[in-house]
C-alpha positions in Angstrom: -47.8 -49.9 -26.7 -50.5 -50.5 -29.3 -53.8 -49.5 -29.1 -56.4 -50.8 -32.0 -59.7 -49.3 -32.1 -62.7 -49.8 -34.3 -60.7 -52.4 -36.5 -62.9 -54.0 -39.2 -61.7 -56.3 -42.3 -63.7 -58.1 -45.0 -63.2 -60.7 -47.8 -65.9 -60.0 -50.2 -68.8 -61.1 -48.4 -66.8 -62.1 -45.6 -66.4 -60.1 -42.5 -63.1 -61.5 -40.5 -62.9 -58.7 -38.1 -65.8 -56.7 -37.0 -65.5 -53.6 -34.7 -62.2 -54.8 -32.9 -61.0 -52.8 -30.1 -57.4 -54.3 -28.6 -55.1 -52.8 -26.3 -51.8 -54.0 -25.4 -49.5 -52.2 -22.9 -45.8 -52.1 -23.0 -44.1 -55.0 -21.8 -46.5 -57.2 -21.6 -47.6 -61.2 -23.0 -50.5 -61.4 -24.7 -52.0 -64.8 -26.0 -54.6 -64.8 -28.8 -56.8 -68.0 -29.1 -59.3 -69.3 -31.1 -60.8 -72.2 -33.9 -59.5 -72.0 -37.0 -60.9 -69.3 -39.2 -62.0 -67.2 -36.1 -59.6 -64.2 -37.2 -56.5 -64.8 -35.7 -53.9 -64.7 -38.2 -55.7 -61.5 -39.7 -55.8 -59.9 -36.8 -52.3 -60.2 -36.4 -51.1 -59.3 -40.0 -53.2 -56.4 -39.1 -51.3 -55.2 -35.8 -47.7 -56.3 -38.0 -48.7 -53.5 -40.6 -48.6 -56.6 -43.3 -52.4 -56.1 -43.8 -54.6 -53.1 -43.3 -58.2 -53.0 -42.4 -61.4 -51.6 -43.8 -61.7 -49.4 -40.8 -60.5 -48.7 -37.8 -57.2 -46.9 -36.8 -54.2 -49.0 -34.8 -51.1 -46.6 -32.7 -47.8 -48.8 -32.4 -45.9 -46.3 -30.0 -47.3 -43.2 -30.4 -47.4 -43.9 -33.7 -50.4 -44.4 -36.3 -48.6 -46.7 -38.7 -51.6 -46.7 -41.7 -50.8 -43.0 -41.6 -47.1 -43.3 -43.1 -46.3 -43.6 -46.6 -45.5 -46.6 -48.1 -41.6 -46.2 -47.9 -41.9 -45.1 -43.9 -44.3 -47.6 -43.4 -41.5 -50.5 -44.7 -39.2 -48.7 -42.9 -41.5 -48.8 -39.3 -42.4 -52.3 -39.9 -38.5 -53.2 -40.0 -37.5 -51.1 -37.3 -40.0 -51.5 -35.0 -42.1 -54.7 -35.0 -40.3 -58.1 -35.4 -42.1 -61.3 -36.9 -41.6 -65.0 -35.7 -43.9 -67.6 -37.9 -44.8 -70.8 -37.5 -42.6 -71.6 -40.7 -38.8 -70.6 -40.4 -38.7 -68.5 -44.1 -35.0 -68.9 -43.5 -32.7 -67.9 -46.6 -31.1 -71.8 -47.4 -28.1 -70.1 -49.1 -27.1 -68.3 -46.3 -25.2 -69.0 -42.7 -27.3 -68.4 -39.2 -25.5 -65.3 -38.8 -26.4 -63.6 -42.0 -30.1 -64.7 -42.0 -30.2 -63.2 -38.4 -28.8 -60.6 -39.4 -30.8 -59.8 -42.5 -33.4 -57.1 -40.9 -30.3 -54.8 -40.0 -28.8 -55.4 -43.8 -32.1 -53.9 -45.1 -32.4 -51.2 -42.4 -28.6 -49.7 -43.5 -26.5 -50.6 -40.6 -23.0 -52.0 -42.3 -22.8 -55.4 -42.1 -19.6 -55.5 -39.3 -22.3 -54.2 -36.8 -25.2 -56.1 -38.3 -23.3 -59.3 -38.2 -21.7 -58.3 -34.5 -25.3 -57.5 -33.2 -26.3 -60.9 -35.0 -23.8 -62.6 -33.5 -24.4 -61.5 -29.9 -28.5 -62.4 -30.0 -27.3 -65.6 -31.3 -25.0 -66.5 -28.3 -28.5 -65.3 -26.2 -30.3 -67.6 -27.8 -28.1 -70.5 -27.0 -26.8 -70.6 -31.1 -22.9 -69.3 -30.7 -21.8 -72.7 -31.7 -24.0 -72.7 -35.3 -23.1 -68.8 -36.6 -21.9 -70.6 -39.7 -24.3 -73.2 -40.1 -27.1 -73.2 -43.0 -30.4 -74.3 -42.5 -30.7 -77.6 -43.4 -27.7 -78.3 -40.9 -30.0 -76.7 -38.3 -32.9 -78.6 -36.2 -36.0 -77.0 -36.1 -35.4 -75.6 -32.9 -32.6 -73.9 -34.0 -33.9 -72.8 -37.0 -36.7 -71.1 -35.0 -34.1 -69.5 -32.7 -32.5 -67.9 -35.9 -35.5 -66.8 -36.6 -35.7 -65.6 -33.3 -32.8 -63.8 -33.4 -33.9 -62.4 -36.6 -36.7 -60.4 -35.1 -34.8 -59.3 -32.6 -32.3 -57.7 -34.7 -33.2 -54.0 -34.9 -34.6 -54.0 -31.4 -38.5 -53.7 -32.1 -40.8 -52.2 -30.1 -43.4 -55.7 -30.3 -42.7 -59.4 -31.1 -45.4 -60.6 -33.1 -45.5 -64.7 -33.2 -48.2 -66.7 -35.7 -48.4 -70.3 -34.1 -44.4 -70.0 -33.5 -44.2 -73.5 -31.9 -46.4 -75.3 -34.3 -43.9 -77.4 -36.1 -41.5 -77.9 -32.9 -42.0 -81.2 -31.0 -42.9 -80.7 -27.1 -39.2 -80.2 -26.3 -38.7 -77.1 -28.6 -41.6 -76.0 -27.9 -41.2 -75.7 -24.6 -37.9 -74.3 -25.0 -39.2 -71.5 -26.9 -42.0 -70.9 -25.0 -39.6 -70.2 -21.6 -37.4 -67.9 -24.0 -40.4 -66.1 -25.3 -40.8 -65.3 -21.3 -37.1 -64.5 -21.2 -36.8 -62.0 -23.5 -40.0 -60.2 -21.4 -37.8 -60.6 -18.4 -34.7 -59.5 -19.5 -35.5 -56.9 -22.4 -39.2 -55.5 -21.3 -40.1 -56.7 -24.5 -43.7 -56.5 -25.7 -45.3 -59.6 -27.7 -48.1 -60.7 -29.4 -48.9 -65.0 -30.2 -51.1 -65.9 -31.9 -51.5 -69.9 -30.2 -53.3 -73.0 -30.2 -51.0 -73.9 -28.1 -53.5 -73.7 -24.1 -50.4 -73.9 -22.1 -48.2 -70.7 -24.0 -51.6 -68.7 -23.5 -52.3 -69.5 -20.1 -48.6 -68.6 -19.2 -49.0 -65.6 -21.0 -49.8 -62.1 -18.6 -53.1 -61.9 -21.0 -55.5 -64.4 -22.9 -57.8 -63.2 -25.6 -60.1 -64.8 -27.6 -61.5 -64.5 -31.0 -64.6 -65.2 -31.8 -66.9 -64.6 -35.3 -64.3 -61.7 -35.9 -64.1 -60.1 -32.5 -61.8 -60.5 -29.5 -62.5 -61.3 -25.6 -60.3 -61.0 -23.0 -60.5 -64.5 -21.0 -59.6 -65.6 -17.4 -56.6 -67.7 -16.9 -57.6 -70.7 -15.6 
């Protein structure tokens, strides 16, 4: 499912990723670890499209995304990678459903089918109770699972997750980390997490560690 070879990115003087090789295969949990600073986040950003390195090439699918102009590059990114953050980046002004739903607003579907697909990854996600509820009458569970549902909108290819339980107490966090594994189970659905978070990785099928800008695969303990 994605395949990243050769991938190097500086900062001026520098080097967060040096010479990267990664490959991830279609349906599968991987778990990147690592200190602060080590690369992580870039790495990530990197595989979501929302960065591009100095070298290197990266395939999502079959397809070499860096390849695309700009306008089928936004519309790749939309339709076929979806982003869960450590921070919600909810919309306050708007309901659960239409922040869920927002993806499939910008990709062109109308909003009856946007808002009916909404709806139904909401009711997945354990949320068909709060479709009309804003944000700050969410917890932060919840919001998370809106943002959840959110990704999961246009039915991407890969989840990509920076440090998605990092501002959930244990009991969220452990909520999302078992629907994380659901939607593997259920959907065959590729995903990438970038964690501090030892128990996520080691539940994860693969661990890999970054290290002075390159990546490892570890053994599960």
């Amino acid at each position: 499912m994605i395949e990243a070879t050769g991938i190097s990115k500086s900062y001026g003087d520098l080097h967060v990723l040096q010479n990267l090789d990664l490959r991830i295969q279609e349906g599968q949990m991987a778990a990147i670890v690592g200190s602060s600073g080590a690369g992580k986040s870039t790495l990530l950003h990197i595989l979501g499209t929302l960065d591009t390195p100095d070298v290197g090439q990266l395939v999502i699918g079959g397809v070499k995304p860096f390849g695309l102009s700009p306008k089928q590059l936004s519309s790749f990114r939309n339709e076929k990678l979806g982003f869960v953050f450590q921070f919600h980046h909810l919309l306050p002004e708007f309901t659960a459903l239409e922040n869920a739903a927002m993806a499939a607003y910008i990709k062109g579907v109308s909003e009856t089918e946007a808002n009916k697909s909404a709806q139904k990854w909401l009711e997945y996600l354990g949320l068909g109770d709060r479709l009309e509820h804003r944000p700050r009458e969410l917890s932060g569970g919840e919001q998370q699972r809106v943002a959840v549902a959110r990704a999961l909108i246009n039915n991407p290819s890969v989840i990509l997750a920076d440090e998605p339980t990092g501002n959930l107490d244990s009991d969220n966090a452990e909520d999302l980390h078992n629907l994380l594994f659901r939607l593997r189970k259920d959907f065959n659905q590729t995903v990438i997490i970038v964690t501090h978070n030892n128990e996520l990785a080691q539940l994860s099928d693969r661990v890999f560690t970054m290290d002075s800008g390159k990546v490892s695969e570890s053994a599960k303990h």
